[in-house]
C-alpha positions as CSV (number, residue, x, y, z in Angstrom):
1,X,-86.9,11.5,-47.2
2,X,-85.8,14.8,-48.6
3,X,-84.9,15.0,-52.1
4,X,-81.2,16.5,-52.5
5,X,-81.2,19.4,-54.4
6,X,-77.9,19.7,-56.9
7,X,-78.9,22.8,-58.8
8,X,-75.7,24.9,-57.4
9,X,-73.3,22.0,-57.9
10,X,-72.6,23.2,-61.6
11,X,-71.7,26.7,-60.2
12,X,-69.8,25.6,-57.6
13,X,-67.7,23.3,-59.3
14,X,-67.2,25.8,-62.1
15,X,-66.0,28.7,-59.7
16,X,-64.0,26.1,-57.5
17,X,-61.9,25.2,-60.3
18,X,-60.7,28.5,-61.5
19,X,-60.0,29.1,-58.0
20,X,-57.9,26.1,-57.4
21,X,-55.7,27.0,-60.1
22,X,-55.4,30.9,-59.2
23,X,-54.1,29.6,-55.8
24,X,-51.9,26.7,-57.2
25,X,-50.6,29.9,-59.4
26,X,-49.9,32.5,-56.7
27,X,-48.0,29.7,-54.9
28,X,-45.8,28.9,-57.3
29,X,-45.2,32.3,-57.8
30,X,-43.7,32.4,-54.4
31,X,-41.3,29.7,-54.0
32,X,-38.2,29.8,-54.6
33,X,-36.0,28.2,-56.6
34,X,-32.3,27.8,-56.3
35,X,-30.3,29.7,-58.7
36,X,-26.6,29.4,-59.4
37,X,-24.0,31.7,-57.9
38,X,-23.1,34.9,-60.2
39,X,-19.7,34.7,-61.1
40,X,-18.2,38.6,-61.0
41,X,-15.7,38.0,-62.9
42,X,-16.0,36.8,-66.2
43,X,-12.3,34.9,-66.0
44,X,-12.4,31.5,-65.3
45,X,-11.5,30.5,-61.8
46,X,-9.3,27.4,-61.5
47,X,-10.7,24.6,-59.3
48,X,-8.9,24.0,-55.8
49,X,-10.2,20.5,-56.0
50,X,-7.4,18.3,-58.1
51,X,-10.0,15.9,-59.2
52,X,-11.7,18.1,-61.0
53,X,-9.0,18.9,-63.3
54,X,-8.7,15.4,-64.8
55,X,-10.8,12.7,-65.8
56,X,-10.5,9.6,-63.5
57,X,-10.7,6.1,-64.8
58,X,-13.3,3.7,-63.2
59,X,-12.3,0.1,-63.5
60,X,-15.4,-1.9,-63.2
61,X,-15.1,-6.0,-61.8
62,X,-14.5,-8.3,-64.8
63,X,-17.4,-10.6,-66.0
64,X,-15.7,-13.7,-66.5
65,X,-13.0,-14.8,-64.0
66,X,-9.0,-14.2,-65.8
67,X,-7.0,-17.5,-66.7
């Protein structure tokens, strides 16, 4: 039986690895990500939704039953 020769793993684990990271780079690079709208004016726009004008109160259940 054929002895298996591992003299190249070294350089080919040491090249792959560098490469691996080049093309986890370069993909990155080329996504997208989402970016909030510009506002062109620099007033401040009021809301058309009325619940985001004023905080709403959240009543949770009560822990212990009321007498």
């Amino acid at each position: 039986m054929p002895q298996l020769d591992t003299s190249t793993w070294f350089i080919t684990i040491t090249t792959m690895l560098p490469t691996l990271y080049l093309i986890t780079q370069l993909k990155l690079l080329n996504t997208s990500y989402y970016k909030p709208p510009s506002q062109k004016n620099s007033n401040k726009q009021t809301p058309d939704n009325h619940w985001q004008l004023k905080w709403t109160k959240i009543y949770l259940p009560y822990s212990q039953p009321q007498r």
